[in-house]
N, CA, C and O atoms as a CHARMM CRD file, in Angstrom:
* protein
*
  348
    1    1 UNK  N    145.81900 110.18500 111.33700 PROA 1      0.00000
    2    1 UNK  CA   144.81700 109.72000 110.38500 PROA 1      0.00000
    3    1 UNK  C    143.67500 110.73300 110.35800 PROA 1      0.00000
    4    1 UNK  O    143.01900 110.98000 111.37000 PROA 1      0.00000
    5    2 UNK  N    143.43600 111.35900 109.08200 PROA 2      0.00000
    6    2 UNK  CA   142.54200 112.35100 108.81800 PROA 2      0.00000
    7    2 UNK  C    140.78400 111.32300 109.16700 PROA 2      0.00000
    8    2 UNK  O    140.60000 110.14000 108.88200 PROA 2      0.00000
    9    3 UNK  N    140.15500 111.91200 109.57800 PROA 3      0.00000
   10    3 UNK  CA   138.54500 111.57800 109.49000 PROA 3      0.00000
   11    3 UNK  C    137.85000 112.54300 108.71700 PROA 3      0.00000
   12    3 UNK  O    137.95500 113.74000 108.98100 PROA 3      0.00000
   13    4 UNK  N    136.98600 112.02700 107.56600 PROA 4      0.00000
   14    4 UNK  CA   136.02700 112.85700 106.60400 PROA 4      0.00000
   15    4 UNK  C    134.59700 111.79100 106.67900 PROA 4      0.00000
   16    4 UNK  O    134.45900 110.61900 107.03000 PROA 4      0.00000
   17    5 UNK  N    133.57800 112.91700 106.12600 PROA 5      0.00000
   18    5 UNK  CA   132.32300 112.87400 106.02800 PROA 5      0.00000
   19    5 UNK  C    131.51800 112.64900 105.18700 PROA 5      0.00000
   20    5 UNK  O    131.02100 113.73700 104.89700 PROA 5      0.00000
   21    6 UNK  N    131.09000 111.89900 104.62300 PROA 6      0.00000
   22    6 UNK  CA   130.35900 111.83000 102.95700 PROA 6      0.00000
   23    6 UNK  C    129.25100 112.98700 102.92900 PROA 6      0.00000
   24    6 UNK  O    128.95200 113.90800 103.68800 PROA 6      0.00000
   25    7 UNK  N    128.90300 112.63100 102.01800 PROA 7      0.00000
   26    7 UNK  CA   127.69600 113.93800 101.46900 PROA 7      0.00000
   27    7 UNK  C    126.31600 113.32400 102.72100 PROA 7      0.00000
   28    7 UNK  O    125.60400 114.02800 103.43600 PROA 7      0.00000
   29    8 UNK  N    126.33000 112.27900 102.63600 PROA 8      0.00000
   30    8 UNK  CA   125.06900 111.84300 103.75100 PROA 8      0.00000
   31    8 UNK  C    125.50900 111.78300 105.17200 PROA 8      0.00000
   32    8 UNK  O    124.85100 111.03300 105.89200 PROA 8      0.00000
   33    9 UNK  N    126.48900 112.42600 105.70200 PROA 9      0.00000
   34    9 UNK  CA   127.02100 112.14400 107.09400 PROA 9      0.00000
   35    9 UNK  C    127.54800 111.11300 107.43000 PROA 9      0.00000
   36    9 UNK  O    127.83200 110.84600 108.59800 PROA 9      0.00000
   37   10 UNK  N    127.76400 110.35200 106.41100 PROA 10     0.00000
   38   10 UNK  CA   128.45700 108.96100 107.12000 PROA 10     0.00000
   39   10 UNK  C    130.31000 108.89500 107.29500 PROA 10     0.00000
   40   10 UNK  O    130.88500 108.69800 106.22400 PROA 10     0.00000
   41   11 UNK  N    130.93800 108.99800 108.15000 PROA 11     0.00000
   42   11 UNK  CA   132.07400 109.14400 108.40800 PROA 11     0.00000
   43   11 UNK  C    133.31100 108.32300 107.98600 PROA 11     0.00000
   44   11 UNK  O    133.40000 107.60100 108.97900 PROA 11     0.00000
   45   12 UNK  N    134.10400 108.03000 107.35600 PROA 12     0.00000
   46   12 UNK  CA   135.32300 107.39900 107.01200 PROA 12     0.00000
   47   12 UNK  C    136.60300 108.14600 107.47000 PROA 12     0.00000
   48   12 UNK  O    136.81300 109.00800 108.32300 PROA 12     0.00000
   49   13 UNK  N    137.35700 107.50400 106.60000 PROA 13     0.00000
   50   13 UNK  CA   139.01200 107.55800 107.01200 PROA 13     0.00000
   51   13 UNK  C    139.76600 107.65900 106.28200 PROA 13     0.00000
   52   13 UNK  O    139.34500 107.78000 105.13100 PROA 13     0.00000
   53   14 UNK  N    141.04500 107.67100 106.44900 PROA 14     0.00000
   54   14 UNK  CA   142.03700 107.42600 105.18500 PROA 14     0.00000
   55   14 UNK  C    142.00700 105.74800 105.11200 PROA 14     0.00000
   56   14 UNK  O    141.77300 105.09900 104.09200 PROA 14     0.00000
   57   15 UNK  N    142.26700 105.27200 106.28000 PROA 15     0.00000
   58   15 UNK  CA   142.39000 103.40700 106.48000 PROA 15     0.00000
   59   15 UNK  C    141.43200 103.30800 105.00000 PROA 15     0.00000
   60   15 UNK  O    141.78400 102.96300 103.87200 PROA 15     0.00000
   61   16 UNK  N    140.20500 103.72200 105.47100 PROA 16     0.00000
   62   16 UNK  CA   138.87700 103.07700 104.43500 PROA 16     0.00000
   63   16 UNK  C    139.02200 103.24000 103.17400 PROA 16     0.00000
   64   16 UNK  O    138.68300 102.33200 102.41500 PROA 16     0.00000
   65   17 UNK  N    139.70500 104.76200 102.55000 PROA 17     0.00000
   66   17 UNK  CA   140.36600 105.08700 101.40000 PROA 17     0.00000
   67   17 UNK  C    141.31000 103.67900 100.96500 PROA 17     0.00000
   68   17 UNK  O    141.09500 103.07600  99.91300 PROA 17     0.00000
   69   18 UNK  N    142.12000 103.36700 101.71100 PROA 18     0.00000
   70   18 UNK  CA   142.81600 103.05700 101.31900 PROA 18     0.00000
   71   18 UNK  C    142.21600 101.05500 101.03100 PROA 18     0.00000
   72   18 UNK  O    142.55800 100.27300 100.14400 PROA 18     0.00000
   73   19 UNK  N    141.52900 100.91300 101.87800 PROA 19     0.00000
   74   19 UNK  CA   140.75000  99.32300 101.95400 PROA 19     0.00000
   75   19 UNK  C    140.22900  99.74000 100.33400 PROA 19     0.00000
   76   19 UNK  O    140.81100  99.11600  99.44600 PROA 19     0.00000
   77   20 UNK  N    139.18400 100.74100  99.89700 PROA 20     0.00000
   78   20 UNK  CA   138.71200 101.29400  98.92600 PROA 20     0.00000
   79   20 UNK  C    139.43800 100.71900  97.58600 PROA 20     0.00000
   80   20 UNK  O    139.12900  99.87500  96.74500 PROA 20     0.00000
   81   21 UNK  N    140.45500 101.50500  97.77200 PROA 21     0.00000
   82   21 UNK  CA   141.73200 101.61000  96.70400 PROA 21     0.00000
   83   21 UNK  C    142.16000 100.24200  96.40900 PROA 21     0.00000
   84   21 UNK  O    141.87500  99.73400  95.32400 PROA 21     0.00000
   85   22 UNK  N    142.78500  99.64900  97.25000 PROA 22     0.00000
   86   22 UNK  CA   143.20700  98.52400  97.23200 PROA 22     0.00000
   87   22 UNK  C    142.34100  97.14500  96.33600 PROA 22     0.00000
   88   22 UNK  O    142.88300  96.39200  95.52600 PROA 22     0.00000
   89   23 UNK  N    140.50100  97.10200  96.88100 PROA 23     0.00000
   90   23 UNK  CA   139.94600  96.46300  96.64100 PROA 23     0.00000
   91   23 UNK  C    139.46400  96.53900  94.80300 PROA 23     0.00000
   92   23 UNK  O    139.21700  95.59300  94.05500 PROA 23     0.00000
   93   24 UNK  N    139.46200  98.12300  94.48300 PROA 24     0.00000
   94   24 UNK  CA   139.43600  98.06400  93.26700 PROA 24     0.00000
   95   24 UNK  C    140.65200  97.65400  92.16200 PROA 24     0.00000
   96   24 UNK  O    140.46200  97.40600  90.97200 PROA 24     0.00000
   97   25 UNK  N    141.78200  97.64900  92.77900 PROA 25     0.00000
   98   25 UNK  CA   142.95500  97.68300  92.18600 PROA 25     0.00000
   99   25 UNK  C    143.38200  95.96300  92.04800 PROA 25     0.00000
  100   25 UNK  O    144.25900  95.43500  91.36600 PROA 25     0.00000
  101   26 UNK  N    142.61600  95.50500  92.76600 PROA 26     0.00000
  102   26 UNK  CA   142.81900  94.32900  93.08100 PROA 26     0.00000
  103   26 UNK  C    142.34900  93.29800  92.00500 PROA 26     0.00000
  104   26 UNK  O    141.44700  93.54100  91.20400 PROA 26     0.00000
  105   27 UNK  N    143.11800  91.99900  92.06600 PROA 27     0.00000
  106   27 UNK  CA   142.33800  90.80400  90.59400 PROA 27     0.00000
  107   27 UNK  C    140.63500  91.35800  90.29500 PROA 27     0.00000
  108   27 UNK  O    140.06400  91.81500  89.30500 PROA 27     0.00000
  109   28 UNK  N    140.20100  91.03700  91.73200 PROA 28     0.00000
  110   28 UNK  CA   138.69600  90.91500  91.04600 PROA 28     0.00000
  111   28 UNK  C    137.71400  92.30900  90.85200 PROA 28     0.00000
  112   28 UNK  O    136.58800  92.41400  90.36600 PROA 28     0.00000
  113   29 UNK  N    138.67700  93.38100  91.47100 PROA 29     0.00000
  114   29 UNK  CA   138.02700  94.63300  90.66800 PROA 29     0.00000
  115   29 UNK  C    136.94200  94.99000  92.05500 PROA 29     0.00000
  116   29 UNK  O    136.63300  94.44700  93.11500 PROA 29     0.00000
  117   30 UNK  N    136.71200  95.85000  91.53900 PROA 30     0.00000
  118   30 UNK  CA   135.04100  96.55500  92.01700 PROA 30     0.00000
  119   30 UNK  C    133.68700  95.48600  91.20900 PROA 30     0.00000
  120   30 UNK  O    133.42700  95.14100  90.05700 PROA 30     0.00000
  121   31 UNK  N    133.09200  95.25500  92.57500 PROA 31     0.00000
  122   31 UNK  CA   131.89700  94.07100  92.70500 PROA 31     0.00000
  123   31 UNK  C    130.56000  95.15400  93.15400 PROA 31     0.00000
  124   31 UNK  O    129.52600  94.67900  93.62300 PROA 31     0.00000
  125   32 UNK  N    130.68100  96.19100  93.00800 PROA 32     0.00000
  126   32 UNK  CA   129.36400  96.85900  93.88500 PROA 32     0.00000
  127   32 UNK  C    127.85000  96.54700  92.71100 PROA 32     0.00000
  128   32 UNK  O    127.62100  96.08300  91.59300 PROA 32     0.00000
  129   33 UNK  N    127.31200  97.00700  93.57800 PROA 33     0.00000
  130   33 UNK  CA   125.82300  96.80500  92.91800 PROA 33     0.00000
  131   33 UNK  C    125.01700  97.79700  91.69200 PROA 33     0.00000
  132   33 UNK  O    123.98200  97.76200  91.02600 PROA 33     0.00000
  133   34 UNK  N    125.96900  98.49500  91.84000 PROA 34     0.00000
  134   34 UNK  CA   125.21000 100.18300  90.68700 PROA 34     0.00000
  135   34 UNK  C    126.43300  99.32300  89.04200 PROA 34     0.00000
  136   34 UNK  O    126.61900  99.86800  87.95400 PROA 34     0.00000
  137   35 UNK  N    126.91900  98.13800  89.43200 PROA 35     0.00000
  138   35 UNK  CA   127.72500  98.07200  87.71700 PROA 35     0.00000
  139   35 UNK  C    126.39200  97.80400  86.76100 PROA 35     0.00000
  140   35 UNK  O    125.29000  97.49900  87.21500 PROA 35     0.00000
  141   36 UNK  N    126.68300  97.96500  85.43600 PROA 36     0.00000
  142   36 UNK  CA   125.58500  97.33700  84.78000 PROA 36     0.00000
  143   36 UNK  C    125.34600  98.43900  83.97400 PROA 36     0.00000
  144   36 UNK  O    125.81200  99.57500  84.06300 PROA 36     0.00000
  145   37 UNK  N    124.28400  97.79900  82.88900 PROA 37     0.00000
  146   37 UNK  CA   123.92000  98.80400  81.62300 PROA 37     0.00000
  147   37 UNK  C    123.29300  99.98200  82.75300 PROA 37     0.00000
  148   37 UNK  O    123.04500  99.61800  83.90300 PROA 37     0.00000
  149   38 UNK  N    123.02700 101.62300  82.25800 PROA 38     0.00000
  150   38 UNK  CA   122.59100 102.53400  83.09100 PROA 38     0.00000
  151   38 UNK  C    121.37400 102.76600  82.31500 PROA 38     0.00000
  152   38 UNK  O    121.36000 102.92900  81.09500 PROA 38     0.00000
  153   39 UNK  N    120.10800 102.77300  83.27000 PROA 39     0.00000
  154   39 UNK  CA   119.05600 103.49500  82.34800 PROA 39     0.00000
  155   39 UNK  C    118.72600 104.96700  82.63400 PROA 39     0.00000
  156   39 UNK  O    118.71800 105.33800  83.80800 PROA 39     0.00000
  157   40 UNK  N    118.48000 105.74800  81.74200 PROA 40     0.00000
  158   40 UNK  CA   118.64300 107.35700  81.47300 PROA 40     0.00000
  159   40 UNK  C    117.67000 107.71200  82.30500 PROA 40     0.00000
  160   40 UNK  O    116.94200 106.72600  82.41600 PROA 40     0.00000
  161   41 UNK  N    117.07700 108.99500  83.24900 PROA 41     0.00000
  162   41 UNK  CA   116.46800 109.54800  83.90700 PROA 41     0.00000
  163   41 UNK  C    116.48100 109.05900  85.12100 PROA 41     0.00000
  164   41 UNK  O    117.12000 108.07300  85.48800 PROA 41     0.00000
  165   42 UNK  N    115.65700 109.85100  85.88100 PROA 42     0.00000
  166   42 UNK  CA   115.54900 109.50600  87.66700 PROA 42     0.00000
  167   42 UNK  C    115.04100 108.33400  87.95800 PROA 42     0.00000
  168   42 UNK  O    113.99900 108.04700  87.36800 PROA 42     0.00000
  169   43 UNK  N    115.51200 107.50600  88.76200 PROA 43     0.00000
  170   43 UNK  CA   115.37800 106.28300  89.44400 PROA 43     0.00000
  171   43 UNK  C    113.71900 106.37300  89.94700 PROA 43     0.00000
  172   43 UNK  O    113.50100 107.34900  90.66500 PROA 43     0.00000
  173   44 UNK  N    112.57100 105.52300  89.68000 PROA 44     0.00000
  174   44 UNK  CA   111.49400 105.53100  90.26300 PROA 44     0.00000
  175   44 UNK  C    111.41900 105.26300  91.99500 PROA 44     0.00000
  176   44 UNK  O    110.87000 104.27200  92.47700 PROA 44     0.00000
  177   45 UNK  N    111.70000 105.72500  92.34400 PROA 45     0.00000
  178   45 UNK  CA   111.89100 105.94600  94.28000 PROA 45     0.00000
  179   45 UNK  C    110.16600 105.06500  94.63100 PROA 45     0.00000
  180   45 UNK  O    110.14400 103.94800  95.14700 PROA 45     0.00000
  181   46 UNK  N    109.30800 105.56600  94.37100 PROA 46     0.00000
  182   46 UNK  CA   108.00500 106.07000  95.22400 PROA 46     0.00000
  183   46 UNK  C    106.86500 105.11600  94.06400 PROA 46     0.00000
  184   46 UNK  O    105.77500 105.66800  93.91400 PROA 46     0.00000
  185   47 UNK  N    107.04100 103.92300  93.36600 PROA 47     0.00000
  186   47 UNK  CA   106.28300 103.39900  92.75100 PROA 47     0.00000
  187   47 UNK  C    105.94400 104.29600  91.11600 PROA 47     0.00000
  188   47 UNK  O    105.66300 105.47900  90.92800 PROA 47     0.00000
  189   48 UNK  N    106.06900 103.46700  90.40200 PROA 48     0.00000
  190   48 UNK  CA   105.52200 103.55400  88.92800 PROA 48     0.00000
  191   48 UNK  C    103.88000 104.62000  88.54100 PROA 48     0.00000
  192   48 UNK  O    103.41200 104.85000  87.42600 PROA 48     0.00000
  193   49 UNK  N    103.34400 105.07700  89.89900 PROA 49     0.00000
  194   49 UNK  CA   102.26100 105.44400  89.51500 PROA 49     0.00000
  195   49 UNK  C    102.31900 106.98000  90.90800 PROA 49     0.00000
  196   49 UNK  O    101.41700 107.55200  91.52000 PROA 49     0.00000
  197   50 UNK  N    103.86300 107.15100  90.90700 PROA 50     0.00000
  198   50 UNK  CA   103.49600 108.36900  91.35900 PROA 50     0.00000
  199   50 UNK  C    104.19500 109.37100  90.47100 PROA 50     0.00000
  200   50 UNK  O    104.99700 109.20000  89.55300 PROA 50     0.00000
  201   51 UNK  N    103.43400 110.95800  91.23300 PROA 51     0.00000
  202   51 UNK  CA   103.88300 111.76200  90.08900 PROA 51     0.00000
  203   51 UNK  C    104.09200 112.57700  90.69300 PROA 51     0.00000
  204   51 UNK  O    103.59600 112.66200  91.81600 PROA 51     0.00000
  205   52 UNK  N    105.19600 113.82900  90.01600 PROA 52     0.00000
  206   52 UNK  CA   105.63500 114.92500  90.66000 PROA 52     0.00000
  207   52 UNK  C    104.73000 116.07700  91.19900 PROA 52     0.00000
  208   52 UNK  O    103.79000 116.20900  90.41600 PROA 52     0.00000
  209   53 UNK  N    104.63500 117.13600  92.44100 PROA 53     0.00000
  210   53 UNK  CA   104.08200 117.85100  92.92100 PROA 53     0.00000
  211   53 UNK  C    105.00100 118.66000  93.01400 PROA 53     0.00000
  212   53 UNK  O    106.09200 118.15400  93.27900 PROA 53     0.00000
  213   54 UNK  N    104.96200 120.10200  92.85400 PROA 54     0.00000
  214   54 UNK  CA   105.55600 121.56500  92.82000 PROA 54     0.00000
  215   54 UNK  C    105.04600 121.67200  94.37900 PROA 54     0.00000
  216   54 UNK  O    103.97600 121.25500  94.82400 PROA 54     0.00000
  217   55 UNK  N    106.17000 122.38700  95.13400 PROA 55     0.00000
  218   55 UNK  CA   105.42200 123.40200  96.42800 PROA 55     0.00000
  219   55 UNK  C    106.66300 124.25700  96.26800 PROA 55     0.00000
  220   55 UNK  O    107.79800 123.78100  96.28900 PROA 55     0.00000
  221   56 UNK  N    106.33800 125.79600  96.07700 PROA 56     0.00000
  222   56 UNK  CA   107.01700 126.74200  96.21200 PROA 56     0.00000
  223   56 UNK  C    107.17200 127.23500  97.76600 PROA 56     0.00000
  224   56 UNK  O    106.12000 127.41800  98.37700 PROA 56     0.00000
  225   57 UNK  N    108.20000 127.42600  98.33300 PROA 57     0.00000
  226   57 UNK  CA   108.94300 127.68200  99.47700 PROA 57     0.00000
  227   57 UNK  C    109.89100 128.74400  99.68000 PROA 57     0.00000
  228   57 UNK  O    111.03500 128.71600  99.22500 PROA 57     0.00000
  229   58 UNK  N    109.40500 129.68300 100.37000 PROA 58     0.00000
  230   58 UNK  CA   110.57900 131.08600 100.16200 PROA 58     0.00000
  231   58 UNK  C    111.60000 130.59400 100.69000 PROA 58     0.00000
  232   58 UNK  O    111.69700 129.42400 101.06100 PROA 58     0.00000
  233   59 UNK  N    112.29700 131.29200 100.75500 PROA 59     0.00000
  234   59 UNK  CA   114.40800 130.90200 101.09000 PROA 59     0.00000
  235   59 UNK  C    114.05500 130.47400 102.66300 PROA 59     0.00000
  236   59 UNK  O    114.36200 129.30200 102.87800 PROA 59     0.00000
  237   60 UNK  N    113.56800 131.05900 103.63300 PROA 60     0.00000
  238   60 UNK  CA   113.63500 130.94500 104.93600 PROA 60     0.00000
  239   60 UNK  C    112.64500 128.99600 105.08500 PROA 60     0.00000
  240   60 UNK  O    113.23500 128.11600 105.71200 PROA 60     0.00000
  241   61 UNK  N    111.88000 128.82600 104.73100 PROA 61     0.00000
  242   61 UNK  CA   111.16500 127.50400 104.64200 PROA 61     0.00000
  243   61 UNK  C    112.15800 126.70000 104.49500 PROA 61     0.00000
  244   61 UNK  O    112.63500 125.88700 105.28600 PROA 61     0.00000
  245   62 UNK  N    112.54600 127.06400 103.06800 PROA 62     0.00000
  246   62 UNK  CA   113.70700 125.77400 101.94800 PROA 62     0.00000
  247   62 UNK  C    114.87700 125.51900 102.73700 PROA 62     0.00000
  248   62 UNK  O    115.42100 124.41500 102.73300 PROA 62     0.00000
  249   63 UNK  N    115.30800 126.53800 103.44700 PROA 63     0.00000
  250   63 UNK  CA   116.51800 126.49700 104.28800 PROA 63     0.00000
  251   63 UNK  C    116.13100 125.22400 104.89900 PROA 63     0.00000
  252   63 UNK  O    116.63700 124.16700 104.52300 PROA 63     0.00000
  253   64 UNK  N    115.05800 125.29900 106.03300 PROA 64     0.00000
  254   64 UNK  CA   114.92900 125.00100 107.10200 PROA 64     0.00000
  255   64 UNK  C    114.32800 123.40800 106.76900 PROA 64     0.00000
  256   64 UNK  O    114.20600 122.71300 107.77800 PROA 64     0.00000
  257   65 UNK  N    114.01400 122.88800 105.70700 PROA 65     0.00000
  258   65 UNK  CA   113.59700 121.95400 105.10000 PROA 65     0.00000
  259   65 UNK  C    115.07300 121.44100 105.06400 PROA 65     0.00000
  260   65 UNK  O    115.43500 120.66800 105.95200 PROA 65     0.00000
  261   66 UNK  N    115.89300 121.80700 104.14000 PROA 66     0.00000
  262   66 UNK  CA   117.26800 121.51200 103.28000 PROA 66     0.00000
  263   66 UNK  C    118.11700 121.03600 105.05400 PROA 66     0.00000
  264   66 UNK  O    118.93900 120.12400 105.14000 PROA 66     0.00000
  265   67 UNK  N    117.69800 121.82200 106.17200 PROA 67     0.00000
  266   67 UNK  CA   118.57000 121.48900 107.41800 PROA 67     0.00000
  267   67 UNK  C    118.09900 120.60700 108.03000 PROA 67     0.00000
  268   67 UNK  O    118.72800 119.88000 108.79900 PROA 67     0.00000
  269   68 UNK  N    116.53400 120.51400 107.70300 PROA 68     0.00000
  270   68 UNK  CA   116.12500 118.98300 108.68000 PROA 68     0.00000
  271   68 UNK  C    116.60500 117.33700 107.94700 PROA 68     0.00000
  272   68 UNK  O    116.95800 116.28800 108.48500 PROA 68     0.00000
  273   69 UNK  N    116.40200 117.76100 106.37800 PROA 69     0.00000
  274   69 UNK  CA   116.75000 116.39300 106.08700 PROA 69     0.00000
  275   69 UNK  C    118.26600 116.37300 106.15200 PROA 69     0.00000
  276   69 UNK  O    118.47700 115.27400 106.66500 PROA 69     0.00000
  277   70 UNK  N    119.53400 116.98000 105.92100 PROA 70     0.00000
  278   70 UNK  CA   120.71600 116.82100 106.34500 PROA 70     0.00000
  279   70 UNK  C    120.51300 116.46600 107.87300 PROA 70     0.00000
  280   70 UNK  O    121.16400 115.43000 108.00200 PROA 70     0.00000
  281   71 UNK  N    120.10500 116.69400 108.77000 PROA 71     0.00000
  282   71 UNK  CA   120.10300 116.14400 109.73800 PROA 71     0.00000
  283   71 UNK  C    119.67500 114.91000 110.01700 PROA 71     0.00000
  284   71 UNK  O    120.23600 114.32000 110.94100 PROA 71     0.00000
  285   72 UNK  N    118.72000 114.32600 109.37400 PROA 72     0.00000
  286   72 UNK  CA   118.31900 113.00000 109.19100 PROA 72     0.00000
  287   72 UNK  C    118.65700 112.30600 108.37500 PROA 72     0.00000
  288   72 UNK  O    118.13600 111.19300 108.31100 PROA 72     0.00000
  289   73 UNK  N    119.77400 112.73800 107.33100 PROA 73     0.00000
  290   73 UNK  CA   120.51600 112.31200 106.45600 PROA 73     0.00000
  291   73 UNK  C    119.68800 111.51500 105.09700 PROA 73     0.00000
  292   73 UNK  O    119.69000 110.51500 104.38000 PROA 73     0.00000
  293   74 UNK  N    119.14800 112.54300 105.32300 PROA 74     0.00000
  294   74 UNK  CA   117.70100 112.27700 103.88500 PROA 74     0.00000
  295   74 UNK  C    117.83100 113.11100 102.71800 PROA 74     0.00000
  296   74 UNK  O    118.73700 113.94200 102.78500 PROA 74     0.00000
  297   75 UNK  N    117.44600 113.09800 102.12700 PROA 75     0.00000
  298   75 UNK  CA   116.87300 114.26400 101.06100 PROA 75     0.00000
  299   75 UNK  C    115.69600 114.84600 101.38100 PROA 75     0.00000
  300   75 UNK  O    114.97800 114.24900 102.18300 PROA 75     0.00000
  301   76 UNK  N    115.25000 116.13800 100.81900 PROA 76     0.00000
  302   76 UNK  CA   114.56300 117.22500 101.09400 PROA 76     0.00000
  303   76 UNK  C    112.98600 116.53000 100.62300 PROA 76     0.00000
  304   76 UNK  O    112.00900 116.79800 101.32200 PROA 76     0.00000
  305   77 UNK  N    112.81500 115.50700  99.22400 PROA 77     0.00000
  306   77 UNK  CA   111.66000 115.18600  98.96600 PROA 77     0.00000
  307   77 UNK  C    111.52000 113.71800  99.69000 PROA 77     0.00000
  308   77 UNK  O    110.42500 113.28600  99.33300 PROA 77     0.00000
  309   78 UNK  N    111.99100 113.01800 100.32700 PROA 78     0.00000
  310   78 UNK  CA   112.48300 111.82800 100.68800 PROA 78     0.00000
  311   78 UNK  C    111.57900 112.49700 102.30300 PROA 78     0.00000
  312   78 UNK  O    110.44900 112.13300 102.63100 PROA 78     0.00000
  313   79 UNK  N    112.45100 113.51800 103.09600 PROA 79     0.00000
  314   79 UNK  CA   111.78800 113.83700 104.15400 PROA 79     0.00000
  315   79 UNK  C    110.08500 114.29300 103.90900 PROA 79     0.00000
  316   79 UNK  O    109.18300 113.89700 104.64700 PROA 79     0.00000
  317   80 UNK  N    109.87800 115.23000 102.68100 PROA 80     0.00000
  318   80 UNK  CA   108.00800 115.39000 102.67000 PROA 80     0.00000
  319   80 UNK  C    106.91800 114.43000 102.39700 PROA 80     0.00000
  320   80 UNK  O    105.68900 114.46700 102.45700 PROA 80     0.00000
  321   81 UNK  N    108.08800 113.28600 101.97600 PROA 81     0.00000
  322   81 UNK  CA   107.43000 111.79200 101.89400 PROA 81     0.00000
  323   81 UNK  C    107.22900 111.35000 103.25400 PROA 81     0.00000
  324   81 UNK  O    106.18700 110.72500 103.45200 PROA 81     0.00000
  325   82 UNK  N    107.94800 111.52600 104.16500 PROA 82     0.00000
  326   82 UNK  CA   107.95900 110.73600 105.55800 PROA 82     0.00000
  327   82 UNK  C    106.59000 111.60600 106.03200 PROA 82     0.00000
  328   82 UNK  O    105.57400 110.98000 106.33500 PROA 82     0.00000
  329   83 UNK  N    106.61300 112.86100 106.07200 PROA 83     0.00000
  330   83 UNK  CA   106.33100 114.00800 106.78900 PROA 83     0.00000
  331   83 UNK  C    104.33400 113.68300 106.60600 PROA 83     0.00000
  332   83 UNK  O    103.35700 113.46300 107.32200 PROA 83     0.00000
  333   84 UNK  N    104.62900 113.82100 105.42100 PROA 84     0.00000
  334   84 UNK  CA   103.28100 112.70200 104.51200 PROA 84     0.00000
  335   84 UNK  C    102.38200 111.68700 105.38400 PROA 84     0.00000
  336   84 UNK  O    101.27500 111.74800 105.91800 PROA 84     0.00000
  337   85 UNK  N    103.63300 110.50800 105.24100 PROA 85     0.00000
  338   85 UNK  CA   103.04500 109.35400 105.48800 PROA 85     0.00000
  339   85 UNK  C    102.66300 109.50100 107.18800 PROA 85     0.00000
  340   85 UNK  O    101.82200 108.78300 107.72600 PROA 85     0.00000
  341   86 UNK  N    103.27700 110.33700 107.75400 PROA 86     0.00000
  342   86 UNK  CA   103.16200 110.14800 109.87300 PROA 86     0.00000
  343   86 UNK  C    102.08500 111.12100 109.97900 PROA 86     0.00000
  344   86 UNK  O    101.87100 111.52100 111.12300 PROA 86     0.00000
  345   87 UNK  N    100.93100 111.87000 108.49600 PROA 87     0.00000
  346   87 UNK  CA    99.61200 112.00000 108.99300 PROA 87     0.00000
  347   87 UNK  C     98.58400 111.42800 109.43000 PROA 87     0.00000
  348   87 UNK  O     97.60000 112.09200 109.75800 PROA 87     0.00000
């Protein structure tokens, strides 16, 4: 049995593939929570009254940013939010 990794580090299987497969294929279908009309643009994360900030970062920074939140299995603006708030 092969073991793989999602994009956020979280680990599965073939078994789980296959629980996966099964459950959609099945009478009652796929039940997850993202069904539904889609509304167009980025999901408001951070409240209705925040707004975007630019910080330019040479390659050696961005790297090292891009490796801490894979390690914490975050995103890169998700971690300068944390980084933020524990001033």
């Amino acid at each position: 049995m092969s073991e793989y990794t999602d994009v956020n580090g979280a680990p599965f299987t073939d078994d789980d593939i296959e629980q996966w497969a099964a459950a959609t294929e099945s009478e009652e279908g796929y039940t997850g929570k993202h069904l539904g009309s889609s509304i167009p643009g980025r999901p408001v994360s951070v409240g209705a009254q925040a707004r975007p900030f630019t910080l330019r970062l040479d390659a050696a920074r961005r790297a090292k940013l891009d490796v801490a939140a894979q390690e914490r299995h975050t995103t890169p603006s998700q971690l300068m939010r944390e980084l933020i708030d524990a001033l």
